[in-house]
C-alpha positions as CSV (number, residue, x, y, z in Angstrom):
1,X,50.1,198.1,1.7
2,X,50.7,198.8,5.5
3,X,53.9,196.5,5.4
4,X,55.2,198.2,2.6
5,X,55.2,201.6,4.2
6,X,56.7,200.0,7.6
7,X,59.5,198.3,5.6
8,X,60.1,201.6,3.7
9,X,60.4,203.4,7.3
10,X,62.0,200.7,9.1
11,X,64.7,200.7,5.9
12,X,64.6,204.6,6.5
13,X,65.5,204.6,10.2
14,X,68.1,201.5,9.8
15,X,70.0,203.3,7.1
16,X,72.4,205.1,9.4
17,X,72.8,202.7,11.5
18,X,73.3,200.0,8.7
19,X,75.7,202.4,6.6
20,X,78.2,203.0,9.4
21,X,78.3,199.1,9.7
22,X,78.8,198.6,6.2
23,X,81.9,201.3,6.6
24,X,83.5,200.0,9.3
25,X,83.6,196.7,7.3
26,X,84.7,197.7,4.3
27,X,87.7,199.8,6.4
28,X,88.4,196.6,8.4
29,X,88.7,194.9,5.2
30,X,91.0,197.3,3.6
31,X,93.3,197.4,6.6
32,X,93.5,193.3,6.8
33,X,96.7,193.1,5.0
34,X,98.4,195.7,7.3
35,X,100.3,194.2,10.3
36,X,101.4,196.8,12.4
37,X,101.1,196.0,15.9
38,X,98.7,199.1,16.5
39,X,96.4,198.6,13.5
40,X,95.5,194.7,14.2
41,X,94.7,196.2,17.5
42,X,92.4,199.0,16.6
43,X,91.0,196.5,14.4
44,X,90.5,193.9,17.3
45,X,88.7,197.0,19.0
46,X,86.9,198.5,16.4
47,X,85.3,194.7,15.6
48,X,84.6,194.1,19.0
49,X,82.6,197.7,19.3
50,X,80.7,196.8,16.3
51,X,79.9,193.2,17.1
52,X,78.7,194.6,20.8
53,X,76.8,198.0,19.3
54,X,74.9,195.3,16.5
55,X,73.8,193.5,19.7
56,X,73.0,196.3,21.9
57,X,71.2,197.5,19.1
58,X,69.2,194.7,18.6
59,X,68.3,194.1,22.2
60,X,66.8,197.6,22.4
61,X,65.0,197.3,19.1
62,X,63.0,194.3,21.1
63,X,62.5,195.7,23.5
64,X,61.0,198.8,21.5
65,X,58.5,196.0,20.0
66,X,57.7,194.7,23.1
67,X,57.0,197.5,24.5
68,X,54.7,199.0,21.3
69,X,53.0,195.4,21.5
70,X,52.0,195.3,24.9
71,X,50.5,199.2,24.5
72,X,48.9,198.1,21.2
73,X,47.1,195.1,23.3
74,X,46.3,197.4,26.8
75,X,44.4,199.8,24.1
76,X,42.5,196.9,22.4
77,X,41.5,195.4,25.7
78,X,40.7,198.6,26.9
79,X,39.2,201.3,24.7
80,X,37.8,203.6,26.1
81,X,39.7,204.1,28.8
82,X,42.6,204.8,26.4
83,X,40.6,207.7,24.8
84,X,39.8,209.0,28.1
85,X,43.9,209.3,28.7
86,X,44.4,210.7,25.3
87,X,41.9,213.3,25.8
88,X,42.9,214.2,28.7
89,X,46.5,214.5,27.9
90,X,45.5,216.6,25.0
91,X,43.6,219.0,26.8
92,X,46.5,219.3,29.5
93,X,49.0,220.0,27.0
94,X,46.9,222.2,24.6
95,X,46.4,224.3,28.2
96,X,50.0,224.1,28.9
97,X,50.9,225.5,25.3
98,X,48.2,227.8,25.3
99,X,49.4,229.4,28.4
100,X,52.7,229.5,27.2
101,X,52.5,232.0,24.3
102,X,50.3,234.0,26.4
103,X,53.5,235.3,28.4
């Protein structure tokens, strides 16, 4: 059940991304028969953006797992302290909005 929510909001947050990619090659397709000097280029360029944003992309969506994995393992391997931070976070923010619609 869990994975079926995660793929749903992975699919979710990926849509954007994964519909702009699927435009740009559907208009690189439709432009491959056209060779005009200054369209083969902006094709050249507009492949070479979306070969370089797929990888950037990818690159910083490991390093967002990475990063979620090695917080999910600190707050195994450390519990309580974990709560302790979360409290206390809470309590600083909740006095920092309080405060605020006070003035």
């Amino acid at each position: 059940m869990k994975n079926t929510t995660t793929n749903a909001a992975t699919s979710a947050e990926n849509g954007g991304m994964d519909q702009v990619a699927e435009e740009t090659r559907a208009l690189l397709e439709a432009t491959a028969n056209v060779t005009e000097s200054t369209v083969v280029e902006a094709r050249n360029r507009l492949k070479h953006l979306l070969d370089s944003a797929g990888e950037t992309y990818a690159q910083a969506k490991a390093k967002a797992i990475d990063g979620a994995k090695t917080a999910d393992r600190t707050i195994r391997e450390n519990p309580y302290q974990a709560i302790g931070i979360a409290f206390g976070l809470g309590a600083i923010l909740g006095f920092l909005i309080s405060r605020r619609n006070r003035d």
